[in-house]
C-alpha positions as CSV (number, residue, x, y, z in Angstrom):
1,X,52.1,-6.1,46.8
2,X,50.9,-7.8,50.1
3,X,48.4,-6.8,52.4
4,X,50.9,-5.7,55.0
5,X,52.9,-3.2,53.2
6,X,49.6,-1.7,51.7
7,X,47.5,-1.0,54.6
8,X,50.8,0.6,56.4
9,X,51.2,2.9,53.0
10,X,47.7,3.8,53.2
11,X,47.6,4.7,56.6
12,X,50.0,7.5,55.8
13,X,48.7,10.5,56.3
14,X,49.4,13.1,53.1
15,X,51.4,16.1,52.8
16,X,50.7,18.8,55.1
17,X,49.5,22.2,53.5
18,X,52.9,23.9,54.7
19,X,54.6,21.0,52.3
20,X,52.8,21.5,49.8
21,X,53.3,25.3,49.5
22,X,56.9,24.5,49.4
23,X,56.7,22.2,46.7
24,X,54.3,23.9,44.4
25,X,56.7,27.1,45.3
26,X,59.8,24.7,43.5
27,X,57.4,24.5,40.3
28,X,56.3,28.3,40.2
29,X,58.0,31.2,39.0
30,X,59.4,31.8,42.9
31,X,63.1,32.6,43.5
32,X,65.4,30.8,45.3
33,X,65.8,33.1,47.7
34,X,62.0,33.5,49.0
35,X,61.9,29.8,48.5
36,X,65.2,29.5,51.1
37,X,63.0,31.5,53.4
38,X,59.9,29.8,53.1
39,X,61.8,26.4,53.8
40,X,63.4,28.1,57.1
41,X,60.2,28.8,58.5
42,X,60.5,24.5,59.2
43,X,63.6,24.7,61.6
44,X,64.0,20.7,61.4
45,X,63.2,20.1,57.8
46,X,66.1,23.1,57.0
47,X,68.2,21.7,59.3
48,X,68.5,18.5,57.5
49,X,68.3,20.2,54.4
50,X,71.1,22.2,55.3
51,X,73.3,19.1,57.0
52,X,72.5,17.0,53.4
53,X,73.8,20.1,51.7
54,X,76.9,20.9,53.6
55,X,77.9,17.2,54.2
56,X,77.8,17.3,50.2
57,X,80.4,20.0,50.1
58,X,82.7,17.6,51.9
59,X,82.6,15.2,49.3
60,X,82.7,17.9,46.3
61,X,84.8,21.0,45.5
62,X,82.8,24.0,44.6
63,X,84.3,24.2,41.4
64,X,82.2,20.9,40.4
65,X,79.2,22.6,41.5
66,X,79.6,25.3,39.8
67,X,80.2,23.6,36.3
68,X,77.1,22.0,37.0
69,X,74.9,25.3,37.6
70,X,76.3,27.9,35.7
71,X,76.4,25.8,32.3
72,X,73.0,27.1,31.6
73,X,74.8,30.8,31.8
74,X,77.8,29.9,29.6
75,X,75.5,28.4,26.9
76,X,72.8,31.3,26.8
77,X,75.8,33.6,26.5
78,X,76.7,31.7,23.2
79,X,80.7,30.8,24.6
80,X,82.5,28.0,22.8
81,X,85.6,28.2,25.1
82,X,85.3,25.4,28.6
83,X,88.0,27.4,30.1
84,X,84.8,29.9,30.9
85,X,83.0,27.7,33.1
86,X,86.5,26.0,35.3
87,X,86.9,30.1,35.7
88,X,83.6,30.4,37.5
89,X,84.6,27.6,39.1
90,X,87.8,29.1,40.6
91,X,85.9,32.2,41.9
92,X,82.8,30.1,43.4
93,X,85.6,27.5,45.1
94,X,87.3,31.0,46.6
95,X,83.9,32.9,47.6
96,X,83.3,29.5,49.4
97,X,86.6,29.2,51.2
98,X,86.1,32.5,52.1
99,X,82.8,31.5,53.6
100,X,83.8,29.5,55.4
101,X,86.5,31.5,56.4
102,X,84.5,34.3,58.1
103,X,82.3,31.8,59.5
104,X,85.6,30.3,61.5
105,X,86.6,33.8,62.7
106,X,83.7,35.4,63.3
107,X,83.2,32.2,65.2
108,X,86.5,32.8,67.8
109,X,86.0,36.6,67.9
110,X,82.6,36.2,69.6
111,X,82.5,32.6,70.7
112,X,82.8,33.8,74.9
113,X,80.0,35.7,74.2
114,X,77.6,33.4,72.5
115,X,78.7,30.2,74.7
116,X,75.5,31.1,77.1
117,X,73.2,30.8,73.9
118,X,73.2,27.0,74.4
119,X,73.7,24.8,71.0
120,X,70.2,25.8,68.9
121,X,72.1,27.4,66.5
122,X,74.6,25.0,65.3
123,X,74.3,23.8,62.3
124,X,75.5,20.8,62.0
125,X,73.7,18.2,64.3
126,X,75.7,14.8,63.6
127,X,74.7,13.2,66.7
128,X,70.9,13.9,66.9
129,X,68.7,11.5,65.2
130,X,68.8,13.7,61.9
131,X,72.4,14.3,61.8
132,X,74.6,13.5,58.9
133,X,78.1,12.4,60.3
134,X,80.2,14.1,58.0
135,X,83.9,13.5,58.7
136,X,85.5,16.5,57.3
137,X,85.8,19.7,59.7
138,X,86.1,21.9,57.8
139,X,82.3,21.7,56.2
140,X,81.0,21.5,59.7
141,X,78.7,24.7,59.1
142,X,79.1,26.7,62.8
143,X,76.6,29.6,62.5
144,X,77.6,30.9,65.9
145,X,77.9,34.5,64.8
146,X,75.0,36.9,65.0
147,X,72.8,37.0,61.7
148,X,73.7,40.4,60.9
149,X,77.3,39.7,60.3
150,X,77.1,36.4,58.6
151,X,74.5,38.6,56.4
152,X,77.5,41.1,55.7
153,X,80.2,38.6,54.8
154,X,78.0,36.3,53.3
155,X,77.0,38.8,50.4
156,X,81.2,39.8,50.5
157,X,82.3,36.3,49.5
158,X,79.0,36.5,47.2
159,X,80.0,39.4,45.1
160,X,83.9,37.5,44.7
161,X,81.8,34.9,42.8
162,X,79.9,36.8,40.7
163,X,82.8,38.7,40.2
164,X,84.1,35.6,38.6
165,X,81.5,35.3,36.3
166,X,83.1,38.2,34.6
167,X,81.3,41.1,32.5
168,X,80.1,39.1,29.4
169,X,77.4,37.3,31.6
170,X,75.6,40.0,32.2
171,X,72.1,38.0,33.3
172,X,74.1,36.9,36.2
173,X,74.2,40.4,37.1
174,X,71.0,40.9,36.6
175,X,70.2,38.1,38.9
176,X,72.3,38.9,41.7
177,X,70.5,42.5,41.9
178,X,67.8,41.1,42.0
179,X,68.9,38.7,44.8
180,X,69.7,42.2,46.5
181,X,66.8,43.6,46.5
182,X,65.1,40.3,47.5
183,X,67.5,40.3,50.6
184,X,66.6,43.9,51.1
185,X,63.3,42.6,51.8
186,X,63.6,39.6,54.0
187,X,65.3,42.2,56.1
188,X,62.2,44.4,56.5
189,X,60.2,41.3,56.9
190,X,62.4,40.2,59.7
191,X,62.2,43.8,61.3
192,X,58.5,44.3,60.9
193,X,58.2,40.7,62.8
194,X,60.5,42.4,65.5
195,X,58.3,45.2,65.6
196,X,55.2,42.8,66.2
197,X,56.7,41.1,68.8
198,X,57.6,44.1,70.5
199,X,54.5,45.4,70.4
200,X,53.6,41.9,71.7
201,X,55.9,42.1,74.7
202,X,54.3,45.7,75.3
203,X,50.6,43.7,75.7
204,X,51.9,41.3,77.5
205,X,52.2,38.7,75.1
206,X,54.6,35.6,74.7
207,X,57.1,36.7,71.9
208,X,60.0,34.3,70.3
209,X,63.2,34.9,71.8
210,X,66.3,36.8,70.0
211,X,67.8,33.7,69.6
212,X,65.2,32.4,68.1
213,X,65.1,35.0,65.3
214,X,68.9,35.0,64.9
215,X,68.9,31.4,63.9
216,X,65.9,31.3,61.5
217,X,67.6,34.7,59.8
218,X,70.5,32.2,59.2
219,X,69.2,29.5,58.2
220,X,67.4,31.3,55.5
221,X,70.9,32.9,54.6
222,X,72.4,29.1,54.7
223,X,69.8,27.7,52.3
224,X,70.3,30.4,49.6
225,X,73.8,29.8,49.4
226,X,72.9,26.0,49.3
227,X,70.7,26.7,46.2
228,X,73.0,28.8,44.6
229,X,75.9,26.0,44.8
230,X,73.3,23.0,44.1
231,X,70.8,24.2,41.9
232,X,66.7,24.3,42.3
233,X,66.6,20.3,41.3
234,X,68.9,19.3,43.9
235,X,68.1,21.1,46.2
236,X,64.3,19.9,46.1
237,X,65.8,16.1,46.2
238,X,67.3,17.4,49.4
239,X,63.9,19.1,50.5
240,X,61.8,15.9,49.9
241,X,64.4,13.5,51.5
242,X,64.1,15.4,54.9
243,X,60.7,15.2,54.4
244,X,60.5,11.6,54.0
245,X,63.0,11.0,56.5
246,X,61.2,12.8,59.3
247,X,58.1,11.1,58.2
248,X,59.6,7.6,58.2
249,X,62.3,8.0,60.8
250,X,64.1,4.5,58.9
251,X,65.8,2.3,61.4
252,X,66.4,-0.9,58.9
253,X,66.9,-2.9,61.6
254,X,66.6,-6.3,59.5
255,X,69.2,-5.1,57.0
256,X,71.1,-3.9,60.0
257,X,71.1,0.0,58.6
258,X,70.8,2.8,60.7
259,X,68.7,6.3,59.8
260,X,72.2,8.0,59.5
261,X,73.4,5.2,57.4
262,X,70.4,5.4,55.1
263,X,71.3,9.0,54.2
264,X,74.4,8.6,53.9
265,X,74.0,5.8,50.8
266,X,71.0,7.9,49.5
267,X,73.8,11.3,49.5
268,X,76.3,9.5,48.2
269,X,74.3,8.0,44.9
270,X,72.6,11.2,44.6
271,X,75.7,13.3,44.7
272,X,76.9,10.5,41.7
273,X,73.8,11.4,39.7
274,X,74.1,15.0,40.4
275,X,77.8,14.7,38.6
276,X,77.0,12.6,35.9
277,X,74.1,14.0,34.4
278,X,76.2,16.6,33.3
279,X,77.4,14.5,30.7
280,X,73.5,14.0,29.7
281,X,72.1,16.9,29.2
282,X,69.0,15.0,27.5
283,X,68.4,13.3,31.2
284,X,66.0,15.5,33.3
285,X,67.5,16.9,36.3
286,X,64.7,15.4,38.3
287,X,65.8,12.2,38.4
288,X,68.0,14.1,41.6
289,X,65.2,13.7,43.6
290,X,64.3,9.9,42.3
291,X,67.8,8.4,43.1
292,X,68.2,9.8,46.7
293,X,64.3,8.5,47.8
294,X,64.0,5.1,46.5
295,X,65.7,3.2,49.3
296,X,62.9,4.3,51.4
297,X,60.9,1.6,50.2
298,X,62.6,-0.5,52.5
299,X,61.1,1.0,55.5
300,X,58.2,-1.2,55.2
301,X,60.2,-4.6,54.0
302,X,62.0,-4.2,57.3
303,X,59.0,-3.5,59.2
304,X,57.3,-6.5,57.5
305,X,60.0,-8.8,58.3
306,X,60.6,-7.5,62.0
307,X,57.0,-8.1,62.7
308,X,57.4,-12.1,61.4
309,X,60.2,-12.6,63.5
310,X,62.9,-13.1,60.9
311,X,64.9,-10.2,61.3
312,X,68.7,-12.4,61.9
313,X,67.4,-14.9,59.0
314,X,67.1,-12.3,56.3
315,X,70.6,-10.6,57.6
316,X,72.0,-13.3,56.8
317,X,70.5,-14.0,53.6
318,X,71.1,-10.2,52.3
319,X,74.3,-9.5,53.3
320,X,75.9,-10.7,50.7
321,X,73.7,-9.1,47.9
322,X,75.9,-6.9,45.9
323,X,73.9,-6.2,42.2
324,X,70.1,-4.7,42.8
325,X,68.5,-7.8,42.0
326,X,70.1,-9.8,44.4
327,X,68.6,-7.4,47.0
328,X,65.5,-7.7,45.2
329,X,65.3,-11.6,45.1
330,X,65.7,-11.8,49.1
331,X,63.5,-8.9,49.8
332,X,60.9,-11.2,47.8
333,X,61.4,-14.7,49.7
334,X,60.8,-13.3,52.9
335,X,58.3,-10.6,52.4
336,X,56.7,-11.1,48.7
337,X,57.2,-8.0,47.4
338,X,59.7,-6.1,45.9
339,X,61.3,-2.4,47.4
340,X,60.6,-1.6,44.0
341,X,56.8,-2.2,44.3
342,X,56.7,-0.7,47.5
343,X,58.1,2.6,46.5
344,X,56.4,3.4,43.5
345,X,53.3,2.5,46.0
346,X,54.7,4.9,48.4
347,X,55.2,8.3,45.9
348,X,52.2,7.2,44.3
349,X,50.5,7.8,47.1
350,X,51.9,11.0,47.6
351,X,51.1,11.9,44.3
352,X,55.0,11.8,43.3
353,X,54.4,9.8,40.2
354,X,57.7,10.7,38.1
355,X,59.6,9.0,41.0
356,X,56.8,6.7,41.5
357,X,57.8,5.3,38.0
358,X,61.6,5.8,38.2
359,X,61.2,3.4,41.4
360,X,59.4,1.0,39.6
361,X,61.6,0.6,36.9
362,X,65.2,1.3,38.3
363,X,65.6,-2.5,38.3
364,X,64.4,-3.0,34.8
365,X,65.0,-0.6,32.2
366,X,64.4,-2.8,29.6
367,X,60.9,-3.7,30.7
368,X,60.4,0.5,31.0
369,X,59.0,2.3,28.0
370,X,61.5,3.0,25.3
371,X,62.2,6.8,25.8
372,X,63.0,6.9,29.2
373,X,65.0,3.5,29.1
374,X,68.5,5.7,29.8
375,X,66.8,7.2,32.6
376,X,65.8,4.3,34.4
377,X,69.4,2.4,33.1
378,X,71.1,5.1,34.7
379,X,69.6,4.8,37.9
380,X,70.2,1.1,37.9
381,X,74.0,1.8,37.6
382,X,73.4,4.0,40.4
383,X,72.6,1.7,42.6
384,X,75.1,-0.7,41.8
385,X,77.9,1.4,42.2
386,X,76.6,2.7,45.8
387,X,74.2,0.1,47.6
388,X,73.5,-0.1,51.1
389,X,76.9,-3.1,52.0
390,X,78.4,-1.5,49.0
391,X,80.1,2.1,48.5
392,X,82.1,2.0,45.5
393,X,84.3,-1.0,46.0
394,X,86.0,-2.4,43.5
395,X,83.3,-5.1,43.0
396,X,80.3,-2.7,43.0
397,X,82.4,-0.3,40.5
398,X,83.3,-3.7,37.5
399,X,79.2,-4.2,37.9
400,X,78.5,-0.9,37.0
401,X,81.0,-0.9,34.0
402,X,79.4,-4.1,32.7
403,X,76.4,-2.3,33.2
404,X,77.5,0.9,31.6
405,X,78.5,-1.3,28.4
406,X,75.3,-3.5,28.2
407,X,73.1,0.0,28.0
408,X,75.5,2.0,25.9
409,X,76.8,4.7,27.9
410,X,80.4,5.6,28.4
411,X,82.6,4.2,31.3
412,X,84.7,7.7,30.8
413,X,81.6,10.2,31.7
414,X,80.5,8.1,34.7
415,X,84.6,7.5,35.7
416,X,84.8,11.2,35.9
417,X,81.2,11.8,37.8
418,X,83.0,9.3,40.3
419,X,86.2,10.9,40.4
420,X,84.4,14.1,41.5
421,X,83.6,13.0,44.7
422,X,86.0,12.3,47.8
423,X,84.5,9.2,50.3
């Protein structure tokens, strides 16, 4: 790798303590739900958390998540029968609708009286440099309602999905009580810190403003019921993308790809992955987090190449790149290197080393060591079905078929995992 690229990635300055806390947290025995508040305390990281999560909805049905994460359940609960899971399915898609249903009404009963709060608590912030511009309406998260409430109906359309887990999982139950209880005490926390600040005010002291506390109540509320559709492993691919993407801010100017752009690719292949894996069992779910980060390895390419001058000249000649290595033979005339190299140098440096190495090898499986050839041949696919100039086109999608054949896999399973999701 040249000199460029590596002095830039060593000037990076490592994780703060706070991130690390959070990521340790997704490796220790910690539930979802203290993680969810623990990731709130970070307004901008759980707003883009949050915006990843609900622009995913858009482009799958909750029933799809739920066959993903509650497949564990069916299988400790020893039942042959599929028909199990597509009913959990059903009651997650109508707790969800019903989610968003109170959010939409609660939303008109006391939209007059909120309209003075300004726009800090919307959730969905498509047009500021972090947004996600998702398309679809009706996943547009409005948390306009007082924390309290959303609280209330929240835990209402909860219950109607565990109600569809019906009585023979009874761990589910187990888990939701305990869920309770772990509300039940995010709620005192919350009213002891409203007691501090009060006593604050009293001393004349600066204190956060009501507003203030309403939103970061609801965005803890918002990023448990993201966990509890997504799963721990996609949800921290959706924690350390914001956190690279606040880092790097990506404007890929040479490639002519916006930050908004970016995510959007990096969503898309990752919410691929996040279907097909399901077929793969064998596959570790971490490879979540490993196909949504490795195009930020282009950050530095393009910064390399602004800085010489050639921006329009390698447009030109990368435009037309549609399998990886076509992107990877330009990237190397004009800057030496490989995005490949660079982002294995990049995680490496953050001490990310399973994603270091799935970087490194998602363009050549066969030169990656034999047991985790699949691994590294399905992210290839990945990222020949949904590239940067590609997005499941008919070209990119008769690559990855060829591709699928030359590794062994099954055109049907990855078909499917594509069917799944709505562009």
């Amino acid at each position: 790798m040249n000199k460029f690229i590596t002095q830039k990635i060593g000037a990076l300055a490592g994780f703060s303590d706070e991130i690390l806390k959070i990521l340790a947290s997704f490796d220790a025995d910690v539930s979802d739900v203290r993680l969810a508040l623990q990731i709130s305390k970070n307004a901008p990281l759980a707003d883009k958390i949050l915006d990843l999560a609900f622009c995913g909805l858009s482009k799958f049905s909750a029933e799809e998540l739920a066959g993903q994460n509650f497949i564990a359940a069916d299988e400790q609960c020893d039942l042959q029968s599929t028909e199990h899971v597509k009913f959990i399915g059903c009651g997650l898609q109508d707790a969800a609708d019903e989610w968003q249903q109170n959010e939409c009404t609660s939303s008109e009963q006391k939209g007059a009286d909120l309209a003075e709060q300004g726009d800090s608590l919307k959730f969905n912030h498509s047009n500021g440099a972090n947004g996600v511009n998702c398309s679809d309406e009706n996943f547009k998260f409005n948390p306009s309602q007082a924390a309290s409430d959303t609280q209330r109906q929240n835990q209402h359309a909860a219950a109607r999905a565990d109600c569809a887990l019906g009585s023979s999982i009874s761990t589910q139950a187990a888990q939701t009580q305990q869920q309770e209880r772990e509300r039940e005490q995010i709620q005192a926390q919350q009213q002891k810190q409203e007691q501090e600040w009060g006593g604050a005010q009293e001393q004349g002291r600066e204190q956060p403003p009501k507003q203030e506390q309403g939103a970061a109540a609801l965005k803890a509320l918002n990023l448990q019921r993201a966990f509890e559709l997504y799963g721990r492993e996609q949800m921290r691919a959706f924690f350390l993308f914001a956190v690279f993407d606040e880092m790097l801010k990506p404007d890929l100017q040479a490639y002519r790809i916006d930050r908004e752009k970016l995510t959007q690719v990096s969503l898309l292949r990752n919410l691929l992955m996040f279907s097909w894996i399901k077929s793969y069992p064998q596959i570790e779910q971490s490879i979540l987090s490993s196909v949504i980060l490795v195009e930020f390895g282009r950050v530095f390419i393009d910064e390399q190449v602004c800085a010489a001058g050639k921006a329009e000249e390698f447009y030109h000649a990368i435009k037309g790149s549609i399998f990886p290595q076509d992107f990877t033979d330009v990237e190397m005339e004009f800057s030496g290197t490989s995005r490949e190299s660079v982002s294995h140098a990049l995680f490496a440096h953050f001490g990310l080393e399973q994603i270091a190495q799935d970087a490194l090898y998602s363009n050549a499986p066969d030169d990656a060591p034999f047991e985790n050839k699949s691994r590294y041949a399905m992210l290839k696919i990945a990222k020949t079905a949904v590239n940067i100039y590609h997005h499941f086109d008919e070209l990119s999608i008769d690559n990855a078929l060829n591709l699928l054949v030359e590794f062994g896999f099954e055109q049907e399973a990855f078909l499917e995992a594509k069917g799944e999701i709505s562009i």
